[in-house]
N, CA, C and O atoms as a CHARMM CRD file, in Angstrom:
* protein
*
  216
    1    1 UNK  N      2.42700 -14.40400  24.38600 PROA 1      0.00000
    2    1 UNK  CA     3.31400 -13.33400  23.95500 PROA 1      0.00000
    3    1 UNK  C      2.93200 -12.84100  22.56200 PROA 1      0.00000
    4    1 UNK  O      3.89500 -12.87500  21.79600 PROA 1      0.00000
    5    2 UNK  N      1.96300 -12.45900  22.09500 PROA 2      0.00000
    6    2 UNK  CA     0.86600 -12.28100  20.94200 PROA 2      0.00000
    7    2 UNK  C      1.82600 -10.90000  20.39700 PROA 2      0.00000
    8    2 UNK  O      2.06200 -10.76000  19.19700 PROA 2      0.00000
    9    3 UNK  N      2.45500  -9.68700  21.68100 PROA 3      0.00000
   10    3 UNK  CA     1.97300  -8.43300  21.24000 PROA 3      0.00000
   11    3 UNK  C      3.89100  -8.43000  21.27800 PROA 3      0.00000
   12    3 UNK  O      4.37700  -7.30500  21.16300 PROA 3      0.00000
   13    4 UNK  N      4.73000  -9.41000  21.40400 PROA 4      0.00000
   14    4 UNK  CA     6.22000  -9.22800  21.84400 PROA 4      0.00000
   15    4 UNK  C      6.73200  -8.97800  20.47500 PROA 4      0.00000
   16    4 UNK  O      6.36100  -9.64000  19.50600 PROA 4      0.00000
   17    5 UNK  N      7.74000  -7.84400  20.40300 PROA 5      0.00000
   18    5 UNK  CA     8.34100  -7.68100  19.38700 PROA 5      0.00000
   19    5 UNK  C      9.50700  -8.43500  19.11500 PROA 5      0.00000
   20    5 UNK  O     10.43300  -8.30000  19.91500 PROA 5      0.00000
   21    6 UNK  N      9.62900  -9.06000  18.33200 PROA 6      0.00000
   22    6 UNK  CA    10.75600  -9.62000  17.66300 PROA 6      0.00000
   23    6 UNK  C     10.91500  -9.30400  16.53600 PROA 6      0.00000
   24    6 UNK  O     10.19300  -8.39700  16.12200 PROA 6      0.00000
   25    7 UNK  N     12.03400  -9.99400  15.48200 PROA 7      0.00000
   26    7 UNK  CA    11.94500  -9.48600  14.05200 PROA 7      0.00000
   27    7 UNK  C     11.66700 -11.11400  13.86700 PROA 7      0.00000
   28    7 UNK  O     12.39000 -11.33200  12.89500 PROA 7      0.00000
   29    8 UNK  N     11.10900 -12.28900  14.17900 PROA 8      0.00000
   30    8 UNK  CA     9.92800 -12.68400  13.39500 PROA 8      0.00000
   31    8 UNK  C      8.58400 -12.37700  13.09400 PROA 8      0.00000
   32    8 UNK  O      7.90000 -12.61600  12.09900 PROA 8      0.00000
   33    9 UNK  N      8.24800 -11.55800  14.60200 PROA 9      0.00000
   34    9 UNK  CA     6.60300 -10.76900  14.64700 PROA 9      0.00000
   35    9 UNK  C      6.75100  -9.64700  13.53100 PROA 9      0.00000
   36    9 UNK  O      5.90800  -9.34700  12.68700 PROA 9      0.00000
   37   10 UNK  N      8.08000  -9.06700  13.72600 PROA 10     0.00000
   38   10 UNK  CA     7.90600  -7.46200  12.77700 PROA 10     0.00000
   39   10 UNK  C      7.74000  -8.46600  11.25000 PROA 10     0.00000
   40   10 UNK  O      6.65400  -8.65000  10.70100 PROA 10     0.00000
   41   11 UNK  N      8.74200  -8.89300  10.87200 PROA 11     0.00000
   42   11 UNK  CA     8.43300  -9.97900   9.36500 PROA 11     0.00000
   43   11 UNK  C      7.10500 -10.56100   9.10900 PROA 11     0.00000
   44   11 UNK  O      6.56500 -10.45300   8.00800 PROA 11     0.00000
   45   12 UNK  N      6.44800 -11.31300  10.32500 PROA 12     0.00000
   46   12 UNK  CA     4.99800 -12.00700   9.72000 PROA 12     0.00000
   47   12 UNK  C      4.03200 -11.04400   9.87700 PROA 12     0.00000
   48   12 UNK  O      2.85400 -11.38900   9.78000 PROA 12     0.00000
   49   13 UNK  N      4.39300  -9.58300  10.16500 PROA 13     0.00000
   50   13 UNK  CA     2.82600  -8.59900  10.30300 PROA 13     0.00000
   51   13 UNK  C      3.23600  -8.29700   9.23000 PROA 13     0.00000
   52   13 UNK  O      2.66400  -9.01800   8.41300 PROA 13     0.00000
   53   14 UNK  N      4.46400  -7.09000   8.35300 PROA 14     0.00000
   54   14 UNK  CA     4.76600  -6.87600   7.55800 PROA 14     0.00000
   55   14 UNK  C      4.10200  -8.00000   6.42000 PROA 14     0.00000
   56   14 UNK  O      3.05400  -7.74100   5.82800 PROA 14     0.00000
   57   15 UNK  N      4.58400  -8.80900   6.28300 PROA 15     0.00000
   58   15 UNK  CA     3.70600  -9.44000   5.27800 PROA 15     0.00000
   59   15 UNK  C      2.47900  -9.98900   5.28300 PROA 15     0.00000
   60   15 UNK  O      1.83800 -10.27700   4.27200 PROA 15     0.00000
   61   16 UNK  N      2.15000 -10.13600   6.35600 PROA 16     0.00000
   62   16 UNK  CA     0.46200  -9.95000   6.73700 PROA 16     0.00000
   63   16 UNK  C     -0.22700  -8.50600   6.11400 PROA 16     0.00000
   64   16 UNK  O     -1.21800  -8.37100   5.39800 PROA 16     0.00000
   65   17 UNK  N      0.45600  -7.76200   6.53000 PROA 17     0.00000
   66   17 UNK  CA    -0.60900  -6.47100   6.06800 PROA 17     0.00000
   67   17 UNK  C      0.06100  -6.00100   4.78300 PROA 17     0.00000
   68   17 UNK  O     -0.64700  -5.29000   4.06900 PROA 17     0.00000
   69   18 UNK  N      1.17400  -6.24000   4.39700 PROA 18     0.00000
   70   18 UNK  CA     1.45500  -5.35100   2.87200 PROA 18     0.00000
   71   18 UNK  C      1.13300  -6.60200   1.70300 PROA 18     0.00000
   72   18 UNK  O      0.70700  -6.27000   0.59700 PROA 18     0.00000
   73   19 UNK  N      1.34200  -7.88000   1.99600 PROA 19     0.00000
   74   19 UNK  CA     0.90200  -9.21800   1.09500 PROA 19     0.00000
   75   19 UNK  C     -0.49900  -8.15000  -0.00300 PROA 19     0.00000
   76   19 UNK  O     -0.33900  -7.43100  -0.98900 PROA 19     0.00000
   77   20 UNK  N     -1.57400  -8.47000   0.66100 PROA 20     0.00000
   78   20 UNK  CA    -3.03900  -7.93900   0.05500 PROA 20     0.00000
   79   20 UNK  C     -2.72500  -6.67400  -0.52500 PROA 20     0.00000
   80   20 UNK  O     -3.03800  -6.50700  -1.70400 PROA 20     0.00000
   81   21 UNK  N     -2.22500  -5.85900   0.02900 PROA 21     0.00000
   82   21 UNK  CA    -2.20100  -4.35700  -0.54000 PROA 21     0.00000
   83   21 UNK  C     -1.19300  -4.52500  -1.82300 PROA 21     0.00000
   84   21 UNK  O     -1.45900  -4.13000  -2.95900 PROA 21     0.00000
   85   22 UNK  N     -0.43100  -4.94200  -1.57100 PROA 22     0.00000
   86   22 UNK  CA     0.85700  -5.25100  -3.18900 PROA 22     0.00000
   87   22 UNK  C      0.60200  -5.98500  -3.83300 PROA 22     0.00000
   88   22 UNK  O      1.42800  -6.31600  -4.68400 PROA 22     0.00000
   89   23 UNK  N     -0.90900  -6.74800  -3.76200 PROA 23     0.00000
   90   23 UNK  CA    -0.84900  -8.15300  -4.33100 PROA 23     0.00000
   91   23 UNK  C     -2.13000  -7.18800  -5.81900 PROA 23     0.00000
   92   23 UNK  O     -2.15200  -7.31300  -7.04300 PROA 23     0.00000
   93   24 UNK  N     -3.24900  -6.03800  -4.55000 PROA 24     0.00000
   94   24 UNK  CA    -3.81200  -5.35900  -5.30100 PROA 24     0.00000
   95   24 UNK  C     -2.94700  -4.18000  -6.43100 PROA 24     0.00000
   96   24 UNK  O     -3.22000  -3.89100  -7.59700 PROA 24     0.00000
   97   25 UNK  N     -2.37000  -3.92300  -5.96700 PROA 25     0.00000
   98   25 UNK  CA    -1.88100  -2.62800  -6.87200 PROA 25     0.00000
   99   25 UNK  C     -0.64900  -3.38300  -7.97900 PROA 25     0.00000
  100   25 UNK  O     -0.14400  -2.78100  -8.92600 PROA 25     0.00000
  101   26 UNK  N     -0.37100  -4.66000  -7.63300 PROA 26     0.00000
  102   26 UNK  CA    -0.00500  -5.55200  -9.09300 PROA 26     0.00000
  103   26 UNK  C     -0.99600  -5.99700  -9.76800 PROA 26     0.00000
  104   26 UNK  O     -0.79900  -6.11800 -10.97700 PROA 26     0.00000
  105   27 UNK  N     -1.74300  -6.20600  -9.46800 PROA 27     0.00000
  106   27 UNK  CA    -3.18100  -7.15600 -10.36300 PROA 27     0.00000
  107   27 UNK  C     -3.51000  -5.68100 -11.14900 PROA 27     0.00000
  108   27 UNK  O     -3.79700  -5.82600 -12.33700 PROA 27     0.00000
  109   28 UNK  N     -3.50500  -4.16100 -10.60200 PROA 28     0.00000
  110   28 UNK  CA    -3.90800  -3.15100 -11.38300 PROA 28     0.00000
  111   28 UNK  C     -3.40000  -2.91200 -12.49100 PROA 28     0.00000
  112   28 UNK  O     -3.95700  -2.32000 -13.41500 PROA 28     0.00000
  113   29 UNK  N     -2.18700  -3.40100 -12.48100 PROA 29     0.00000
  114   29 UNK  CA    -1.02000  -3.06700 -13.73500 PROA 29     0.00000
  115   29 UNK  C     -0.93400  -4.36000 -14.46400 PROA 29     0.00000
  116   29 UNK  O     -0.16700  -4.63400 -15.38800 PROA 29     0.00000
  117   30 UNK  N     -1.77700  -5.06200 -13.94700 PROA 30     0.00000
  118   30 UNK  CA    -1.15800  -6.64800 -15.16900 PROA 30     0.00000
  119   30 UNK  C     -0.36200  -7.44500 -14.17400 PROA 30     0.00000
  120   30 UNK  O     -0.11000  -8.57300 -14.59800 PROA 30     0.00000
  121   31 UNK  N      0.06200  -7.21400 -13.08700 PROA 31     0.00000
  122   31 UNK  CA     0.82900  -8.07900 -12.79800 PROA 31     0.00000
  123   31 UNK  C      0.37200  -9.15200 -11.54100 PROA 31     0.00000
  124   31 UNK  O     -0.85000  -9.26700 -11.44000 PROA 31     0.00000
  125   32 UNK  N      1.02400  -9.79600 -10.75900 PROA 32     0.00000
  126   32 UNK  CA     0.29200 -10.39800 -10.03200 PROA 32     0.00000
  127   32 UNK  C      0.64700 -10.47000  -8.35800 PROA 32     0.00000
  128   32 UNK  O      0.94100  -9.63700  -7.50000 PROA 32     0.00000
  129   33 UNK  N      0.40700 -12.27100  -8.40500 PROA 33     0.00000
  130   33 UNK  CA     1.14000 -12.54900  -6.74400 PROA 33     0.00000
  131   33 UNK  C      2.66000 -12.64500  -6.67600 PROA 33     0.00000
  132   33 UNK  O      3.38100 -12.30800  -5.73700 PROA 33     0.00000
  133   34 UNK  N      3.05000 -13.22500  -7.97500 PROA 34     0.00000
  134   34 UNK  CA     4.67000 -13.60100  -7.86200 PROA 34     0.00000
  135   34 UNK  C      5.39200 -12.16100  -7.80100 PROA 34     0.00000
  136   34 UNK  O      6.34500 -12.18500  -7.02200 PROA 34     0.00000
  137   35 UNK  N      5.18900 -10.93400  -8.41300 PROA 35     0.00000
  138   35 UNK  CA     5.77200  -9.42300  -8.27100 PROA 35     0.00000
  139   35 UNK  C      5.42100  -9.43700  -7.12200 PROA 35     0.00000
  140   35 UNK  O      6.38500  -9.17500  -6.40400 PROA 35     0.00000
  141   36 UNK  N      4.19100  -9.67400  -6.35900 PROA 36     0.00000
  142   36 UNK  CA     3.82300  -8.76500  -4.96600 PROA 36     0.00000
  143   36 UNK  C      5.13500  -9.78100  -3.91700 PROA 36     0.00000
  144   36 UNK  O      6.05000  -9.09700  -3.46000 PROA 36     0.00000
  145   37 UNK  N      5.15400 -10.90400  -3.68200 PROA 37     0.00000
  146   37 UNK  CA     5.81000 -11.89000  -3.11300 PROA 37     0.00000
  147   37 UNK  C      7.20200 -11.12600  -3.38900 PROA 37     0.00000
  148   37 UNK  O      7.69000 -10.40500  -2.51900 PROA 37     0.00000
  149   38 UNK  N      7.61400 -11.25400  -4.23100 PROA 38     0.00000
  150   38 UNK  CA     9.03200 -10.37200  -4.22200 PROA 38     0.00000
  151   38 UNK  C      9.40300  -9.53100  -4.23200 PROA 38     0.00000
  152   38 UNK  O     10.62000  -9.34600  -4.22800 PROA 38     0.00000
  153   39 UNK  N      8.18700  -8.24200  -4.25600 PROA 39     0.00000
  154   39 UNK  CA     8.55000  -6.90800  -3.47600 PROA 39     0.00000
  155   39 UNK  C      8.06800  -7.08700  -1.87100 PROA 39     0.00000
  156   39 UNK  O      8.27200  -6.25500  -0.98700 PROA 39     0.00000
  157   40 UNK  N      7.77400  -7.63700  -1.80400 PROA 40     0.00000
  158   40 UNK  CA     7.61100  -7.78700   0.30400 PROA 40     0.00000
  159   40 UNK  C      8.87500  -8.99900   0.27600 PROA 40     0.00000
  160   40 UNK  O      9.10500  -9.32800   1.44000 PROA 40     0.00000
  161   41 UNK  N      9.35200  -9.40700  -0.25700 PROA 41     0.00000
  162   41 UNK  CA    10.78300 -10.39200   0.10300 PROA 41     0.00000
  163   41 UNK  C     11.80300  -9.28500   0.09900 PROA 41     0.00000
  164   41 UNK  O     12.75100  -9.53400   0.84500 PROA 41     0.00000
  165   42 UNK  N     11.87600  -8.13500  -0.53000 PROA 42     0.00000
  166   42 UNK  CA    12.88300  -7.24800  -0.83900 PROA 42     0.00000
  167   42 UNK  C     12.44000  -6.64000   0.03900 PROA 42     0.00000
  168   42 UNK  O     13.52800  -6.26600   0.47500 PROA 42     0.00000
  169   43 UNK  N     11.58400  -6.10600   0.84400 PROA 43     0.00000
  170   43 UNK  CA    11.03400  -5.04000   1.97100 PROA 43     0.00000
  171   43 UNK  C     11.50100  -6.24800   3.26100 PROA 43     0.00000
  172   43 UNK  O     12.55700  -5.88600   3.77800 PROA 43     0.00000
  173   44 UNK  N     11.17000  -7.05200   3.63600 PROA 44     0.00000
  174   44 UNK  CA    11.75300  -7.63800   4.30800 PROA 44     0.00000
  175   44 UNK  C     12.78600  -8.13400   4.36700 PROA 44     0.00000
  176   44 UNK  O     13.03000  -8.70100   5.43200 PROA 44     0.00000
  177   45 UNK  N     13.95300  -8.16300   3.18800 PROA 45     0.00000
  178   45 UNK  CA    15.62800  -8.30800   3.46400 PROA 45     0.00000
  179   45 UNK  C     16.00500  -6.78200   4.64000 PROA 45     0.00000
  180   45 UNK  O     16.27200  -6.77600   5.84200 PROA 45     0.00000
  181   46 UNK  N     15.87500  -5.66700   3.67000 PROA 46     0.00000
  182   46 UNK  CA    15.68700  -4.32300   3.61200 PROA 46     0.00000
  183   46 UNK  C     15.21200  -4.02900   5.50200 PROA 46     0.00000
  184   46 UNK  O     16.06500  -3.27100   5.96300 PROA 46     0.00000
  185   47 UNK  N     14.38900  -4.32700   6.35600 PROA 47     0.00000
  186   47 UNK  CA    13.96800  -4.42600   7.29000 PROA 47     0.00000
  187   47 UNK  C     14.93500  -5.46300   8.40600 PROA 47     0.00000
  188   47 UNK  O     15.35800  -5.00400   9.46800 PROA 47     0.00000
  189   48 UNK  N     15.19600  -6.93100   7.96400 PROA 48     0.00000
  190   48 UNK  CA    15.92800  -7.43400   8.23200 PROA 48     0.00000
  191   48 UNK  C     17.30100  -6.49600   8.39500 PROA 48     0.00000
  192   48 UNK  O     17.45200  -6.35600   9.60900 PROA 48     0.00000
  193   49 UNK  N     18.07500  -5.98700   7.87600 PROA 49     0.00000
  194   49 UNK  CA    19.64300  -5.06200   7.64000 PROA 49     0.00000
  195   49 UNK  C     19.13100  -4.29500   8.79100 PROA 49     0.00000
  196   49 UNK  O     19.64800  -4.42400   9.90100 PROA 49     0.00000
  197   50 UNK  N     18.16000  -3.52000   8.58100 PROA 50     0.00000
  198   50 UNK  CA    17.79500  -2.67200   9.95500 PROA 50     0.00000
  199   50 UNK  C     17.89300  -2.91700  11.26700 PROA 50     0.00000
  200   50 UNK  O     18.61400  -2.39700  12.11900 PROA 50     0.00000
  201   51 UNK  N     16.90900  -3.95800  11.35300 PROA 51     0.00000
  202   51 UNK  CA    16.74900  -4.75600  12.69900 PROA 51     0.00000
  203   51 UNK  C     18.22400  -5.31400  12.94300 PROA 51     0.00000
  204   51 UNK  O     18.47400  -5.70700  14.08300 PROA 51     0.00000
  205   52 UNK  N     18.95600  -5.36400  12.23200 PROA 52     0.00000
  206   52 UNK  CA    20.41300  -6.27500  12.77800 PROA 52     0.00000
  207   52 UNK  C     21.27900  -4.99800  13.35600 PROA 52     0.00000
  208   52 UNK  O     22.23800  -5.24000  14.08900 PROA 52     0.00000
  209   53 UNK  N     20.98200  -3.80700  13.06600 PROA 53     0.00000
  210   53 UNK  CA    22.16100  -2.76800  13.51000 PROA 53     0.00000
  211   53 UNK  C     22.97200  -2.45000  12.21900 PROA 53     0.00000
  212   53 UNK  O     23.84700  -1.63300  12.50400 PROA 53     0.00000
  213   54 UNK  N     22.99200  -2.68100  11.34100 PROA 54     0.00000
  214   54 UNK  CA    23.92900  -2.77900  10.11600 PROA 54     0.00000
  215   54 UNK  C     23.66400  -1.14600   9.54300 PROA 54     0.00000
  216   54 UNK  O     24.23800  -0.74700   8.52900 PROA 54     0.00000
């Protein structure tokens, strides 16, 4: 079931593919992994509210 949507699959691609990309465009500004980690924790609460119907 590789391709089944759930909101654990939607959560571990989401941070599969935005992790690297936010991790680059913090390292551009000075900043790092711990900013990128907690703007994809805030994109995934944010996603989470969605997926529930809320």
């Amino acid at each position: 079931m590789e391709h089944s949507i759930s909101p654990q699959n939607i959560e571990k691609d989401i941070h599969k593919k935005l992790m690297p990309k936010l991790f680059l465009e913090c390292k551009s500004i000075g900043s790092g992994m711990v900013q990128a980690k907690k703007m994809v924790e805030m994109i995934l609460q944010i996603t989470r509210v969605g997926l529930s119907g809320d």
